[in-house]
N, C-alpha and C positions, 0 to 999 in steps of 0.2 A: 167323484173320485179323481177328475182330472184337474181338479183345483187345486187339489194339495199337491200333485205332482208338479203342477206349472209354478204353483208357487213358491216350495224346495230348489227347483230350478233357479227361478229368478234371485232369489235369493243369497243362492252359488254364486252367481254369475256376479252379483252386485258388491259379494267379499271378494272376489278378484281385481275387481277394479280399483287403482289408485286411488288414492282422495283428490280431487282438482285444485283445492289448492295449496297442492306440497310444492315448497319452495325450489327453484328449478338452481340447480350448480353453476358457481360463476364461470363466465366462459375462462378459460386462460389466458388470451390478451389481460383481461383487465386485471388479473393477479399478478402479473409481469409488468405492471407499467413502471417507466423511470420516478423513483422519487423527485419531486419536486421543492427545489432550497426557496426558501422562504423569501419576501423580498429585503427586508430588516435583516437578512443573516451576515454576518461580517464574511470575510472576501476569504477564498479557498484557495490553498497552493494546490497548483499544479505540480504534478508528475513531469519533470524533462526527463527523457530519452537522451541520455552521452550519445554524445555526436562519436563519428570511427576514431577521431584521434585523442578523443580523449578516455576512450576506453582502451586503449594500447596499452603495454606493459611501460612504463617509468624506463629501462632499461633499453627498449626499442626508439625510444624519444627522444633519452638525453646521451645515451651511451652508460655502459659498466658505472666510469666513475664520475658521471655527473648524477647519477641513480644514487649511489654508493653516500654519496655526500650529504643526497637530500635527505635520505633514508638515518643518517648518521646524526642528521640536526635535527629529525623529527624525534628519534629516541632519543636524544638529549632533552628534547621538553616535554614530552606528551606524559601524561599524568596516568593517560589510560590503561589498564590494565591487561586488553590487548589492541592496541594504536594499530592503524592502517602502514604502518612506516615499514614498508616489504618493497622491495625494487621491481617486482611483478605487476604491485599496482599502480593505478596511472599516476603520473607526478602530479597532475591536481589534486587528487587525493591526499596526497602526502602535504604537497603544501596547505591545504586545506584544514589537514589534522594541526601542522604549524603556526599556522594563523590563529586559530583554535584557542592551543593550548598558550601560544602568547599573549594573546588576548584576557587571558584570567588573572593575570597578575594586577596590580590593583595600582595608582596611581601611587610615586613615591618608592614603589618595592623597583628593586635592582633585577632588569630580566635579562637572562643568559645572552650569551654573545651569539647564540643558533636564530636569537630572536628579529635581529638586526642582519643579519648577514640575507 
């Protein structure tokens, strides 16, 4: 009679137990590693961080109407729909949108007088 009881038991006991070989979870380092660029991959821009003076306002830089001016030649050619050309932003910027938009005229076409100044 104690056969069947020990053997119900063991039985129990051995539905408790995991299978040995259930695949064990990857640790998290190795889900978090940095991707790795290829050696054949062509070259990546970096990200610059504006230096403090060139993140100033245009207006703190050049004064009212050196601001006023640049901002006046940038909306004279930027094609943009909404151009950077605000006296708050830095005057790289604005010149930047200038260069830009001068730059798209095609060799032969006549560019605004904002283009050359």
């Amino acid at each position: 009679m104690r056969l069947p009881i020990l053997l119900t038991a063991a039985l129990l006991l051995a539905a408790c137990q995991p299978p040995a070989e259930a695949p064990a979870a990857p640790a998290p380092a190795e889900a978090a590693q940095d991707p790795v660029m290829p050696a054949d991959a062509p070259p990546q821009e970096e990200a610059i961080a504006p230096t403090e003076a060139s993140s100033t306002s245009c207006t703190l830089d050049q004064g009212s109407d050196g601001a006023m001016e640049l901002v006046r030649r940038c909306m004279a050619v930027s094609p943009a729909s909404h151009p950077p050309c605000n006296p708050e932003n830095p005057c790289q910027l604005i010149q930047d949108e200038i260069d830009r938009s001068c730059a798209m005229y095609k060799p032969g076409e006549t560019k605004p007088a904002e283009c050359t100044a």
